[in-house]
C-alpha positions, 0 to 999 in steps of 0.5 A: 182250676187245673183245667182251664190252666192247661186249655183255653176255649174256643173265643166263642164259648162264653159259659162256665168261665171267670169274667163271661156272662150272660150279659156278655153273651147278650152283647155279642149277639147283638153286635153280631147282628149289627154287623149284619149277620141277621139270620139267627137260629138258637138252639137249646140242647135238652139234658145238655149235662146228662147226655155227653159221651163219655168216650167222646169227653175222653178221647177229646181230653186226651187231645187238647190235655196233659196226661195227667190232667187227663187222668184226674178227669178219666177217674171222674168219668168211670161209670158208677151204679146207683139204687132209688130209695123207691126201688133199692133191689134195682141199680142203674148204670150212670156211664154217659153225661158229666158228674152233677155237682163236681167243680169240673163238670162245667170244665168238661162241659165246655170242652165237650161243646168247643169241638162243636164249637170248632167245627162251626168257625171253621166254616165262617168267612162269608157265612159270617164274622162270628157264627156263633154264640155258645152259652152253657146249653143254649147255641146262637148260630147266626149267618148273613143269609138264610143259605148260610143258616142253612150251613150252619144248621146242617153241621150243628145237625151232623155234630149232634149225630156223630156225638150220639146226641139225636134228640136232644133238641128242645120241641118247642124252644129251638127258634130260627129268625131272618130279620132285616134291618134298612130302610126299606124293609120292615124291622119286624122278625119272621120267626120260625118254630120247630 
């Protein structure tokens, strides 16, 4: 709550937050493509939670955030050890991702995503109105022509390399869409899978 008292998202970040939803979401994107923006890439980032940099989170609080707020936070973030019960004598260090469970996490998940977040809508203007459409660990890019998909996808590529998140991208789930809508081209998708 103290959080999102003292930080607001970037307008295209819609997860995690009181009076967004999924369907809100749903609605955007479809307003995005009726202005046009028809070359659309989702992205579903795998272990979204579990595979934030902690260093990354905590530099990034302590630039948007009070101190002590930053504090609170920085405690949640310690790296913890843990034992299974299948392997008791054997501990595991927990030092990347956000707490499952806690009521922050879904907080400090969103302020870990809006610096992507940020690096997409700086580059908009012909590329698109709104390039994008986050929502928990699901990217909508979208962009008026193939070239400025292209555009998008190479800074979301870099964002992921600079914040160590190299394979997190779904086999599989990740789909790119260029559709058309006028009267003289078809209205079916092409879809591309990776």
């Amino acid at each position: 709550m103290l959080l999102r008292r003292k930080y607001s998202n970037n307008p295209v970040q819609l997860g995690f937050q009181k009076g967004k939803s999924t369907e809100g979401a749903i609605l955007r994107a479809t307003e995005l493509q009726h202005r046009g923006q028809n070359c659309i890439a989702v992205l579903d980032l795998s272990a979204a939670y579990d595979t934030v940099p902690r260093d990354f989170l905590i530099q990034r609080m302590r630039s948007v955030l009070p101190p002590v707020v930053c504090r609170m936070a920085e405690a949640l973030l310690r790296p913890s050890w843990i034992s299974t019960i299948r392997d008791p004598g054997r501990w595991f260090v927990i030092d990347k991702g956000v707490p499952q469970g806690s009521p922050l996490s879904p907080s400090l998940y969103n302020l870990f995503m809006d610096e992507f977040a940020d690096r997409i809508c700086a580059v908009s203007g012909d590329i698109a109105d709104i390039p994008a459409v986050l929502f928990a660990d699901d990217v909508l890019l979208t962009a008026k022509s193939p070239e400025g998909l292209q555009t998008l996808l190479v800074i979301a590529t870099k964002w992921g390399e600079d914040r160590q998140r190299r394979g997190t991208q779904k086999a599989g789930k990740s789909e790119i869409q260029v559709s058309k809508e006028t009267k003289d081209e078809s209205r079916t998708p092409r879809w591309w899978t990776e």
